[in-house]
N, C-alpha and C positions, 0 to 999 in steps of 0.2 A: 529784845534789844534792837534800835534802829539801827537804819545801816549805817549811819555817818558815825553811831557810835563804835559798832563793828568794827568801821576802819580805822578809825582812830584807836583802838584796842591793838590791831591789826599792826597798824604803824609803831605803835611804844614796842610790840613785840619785836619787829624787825630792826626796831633800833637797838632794841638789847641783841641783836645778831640774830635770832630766828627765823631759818631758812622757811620752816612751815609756814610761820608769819606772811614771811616776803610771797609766799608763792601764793595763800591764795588772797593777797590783797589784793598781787597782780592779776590773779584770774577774777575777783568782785567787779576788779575797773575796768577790764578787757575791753567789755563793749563799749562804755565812753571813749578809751584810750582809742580804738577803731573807728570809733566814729569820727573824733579830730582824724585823725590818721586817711580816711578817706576822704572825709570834706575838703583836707591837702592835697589828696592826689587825684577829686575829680577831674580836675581840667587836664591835667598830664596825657600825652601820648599814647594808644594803647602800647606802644613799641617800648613804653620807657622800665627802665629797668629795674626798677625797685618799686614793690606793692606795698600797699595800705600797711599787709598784714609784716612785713620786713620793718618798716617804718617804724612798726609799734614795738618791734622785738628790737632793735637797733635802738630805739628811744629807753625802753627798758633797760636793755645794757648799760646802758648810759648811765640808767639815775639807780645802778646797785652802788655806785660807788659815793651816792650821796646820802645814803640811810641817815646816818648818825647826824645829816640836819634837818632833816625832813621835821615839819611843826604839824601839820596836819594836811589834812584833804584837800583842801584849795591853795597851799604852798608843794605839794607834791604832782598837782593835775599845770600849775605855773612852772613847776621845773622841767616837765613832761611836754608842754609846750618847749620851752628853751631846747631840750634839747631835740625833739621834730624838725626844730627850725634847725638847730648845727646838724642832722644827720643831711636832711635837704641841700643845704649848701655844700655840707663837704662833697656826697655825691653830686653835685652841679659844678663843684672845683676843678674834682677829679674828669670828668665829663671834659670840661672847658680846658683839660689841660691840653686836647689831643688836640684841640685846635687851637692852638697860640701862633701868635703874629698876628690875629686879629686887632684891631685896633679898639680900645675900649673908648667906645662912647657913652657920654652919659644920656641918660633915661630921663623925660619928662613924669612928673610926676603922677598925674594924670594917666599915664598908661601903664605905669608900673602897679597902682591901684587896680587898674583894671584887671590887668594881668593873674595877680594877687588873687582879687575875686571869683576869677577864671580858676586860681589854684597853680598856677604856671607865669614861668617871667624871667626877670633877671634877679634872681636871687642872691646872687653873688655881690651882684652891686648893691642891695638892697642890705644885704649883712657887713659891708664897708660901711655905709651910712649909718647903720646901728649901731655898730662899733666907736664911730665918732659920737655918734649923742649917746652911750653909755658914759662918754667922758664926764658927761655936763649932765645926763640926769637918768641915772640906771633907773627910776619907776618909770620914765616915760618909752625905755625899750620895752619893758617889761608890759606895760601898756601896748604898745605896736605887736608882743607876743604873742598874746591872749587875744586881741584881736583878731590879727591875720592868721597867725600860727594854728591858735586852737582854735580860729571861727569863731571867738564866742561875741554875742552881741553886746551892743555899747552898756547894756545896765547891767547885762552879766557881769563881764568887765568890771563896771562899777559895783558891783556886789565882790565879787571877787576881791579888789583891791581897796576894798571900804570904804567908800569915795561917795558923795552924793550925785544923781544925776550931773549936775550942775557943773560941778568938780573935775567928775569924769569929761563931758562935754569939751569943758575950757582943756583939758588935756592933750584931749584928743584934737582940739586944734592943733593946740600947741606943736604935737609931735607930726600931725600932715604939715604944718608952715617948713619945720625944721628936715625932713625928707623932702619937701618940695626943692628947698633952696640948693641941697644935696645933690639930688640926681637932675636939678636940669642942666638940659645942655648947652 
């Protein structure tokens, strides 16, 4: 049996509730889930307070609660991004709260990318702006997800979300114009 079949075995199990199921999908993916998980936390601080390996158990917790819609492998590794990206921000929330009265500026787009790529930045602000274009077009957060969140590269992406090169491409303008116009200041 291959392994994509495996998971997908794996997964019906856990939707029929099968803790044994859940546990060792979660240990088959461990190492991808790790490897987004540190690709996020390269550029961070040695000082900073949440690893790779919390990210991935905090991201895990997350997505017990979403079994029963889980569709397969690359709609479970998409929600696994999603939530990376909510455990990050909240810890950046919570982080940002101790210093309030700061005045919030906004962020050139251009360095908030870079940032990003860095693995480090203003996150906070960058999940305001996703939150507004979830309004207008939840695949193109879900795009900026799998991108930045899970690293993956632009045809991954476009494998992932079924999309041709081309497709993918004009999207992913799309969604830099519309975080551009977001965070400048």
């Amino acid at each position: 049996m291959t392994d994509d079949a495996t998971i997908e075995e794996l997964l019906a199990g856990w939707r029929q509730g099968s803790l044994r199921a859940r546990d060792e999908l979660f240990a088959r993916l461990q190492a991808q889930l790790h490897s987004l998980a540190s690709g996020l936390m390269s550029g961070q601080s040695p000082a900073h307070t949440l690893g790779a390996t919390a990210l991935v158990n905090e991201a895990c917790l997350r997505l017990c609660g979403e079994r029963t819609t889980l569709q397969d492998r690359q709609h479970l590794m998409r929600l696994a991004a999603r939530s990376m990206r909510q455990v990050l921000v909240d810890h950046a929330r919570r982080k940002g709260a101790v210093k309030r009265g700061a005045a919030e500026a906004r962020i050139p787009l251009e360095e908030v990318i870079q940032d990003l790529e860095e693995r480090s930045g203003p996150l906070v602000d960058l999940d305001r702006a996703l939150g507004r274009l979830e309004h207008r077009s939840p695949e193109l957060v879900e795009f900026v997800e799998l991108r930045f969140f899970a690293g993956l590269p632009l045809e991954e992406v476009a494998r992932v979300m079924g999309l041709s090169s081309r497709t993918a491409a004009r999207r992913w303008q799309l969604a830099k114009a519309f975080l551009h116009e977001e965070l400048r200041p």
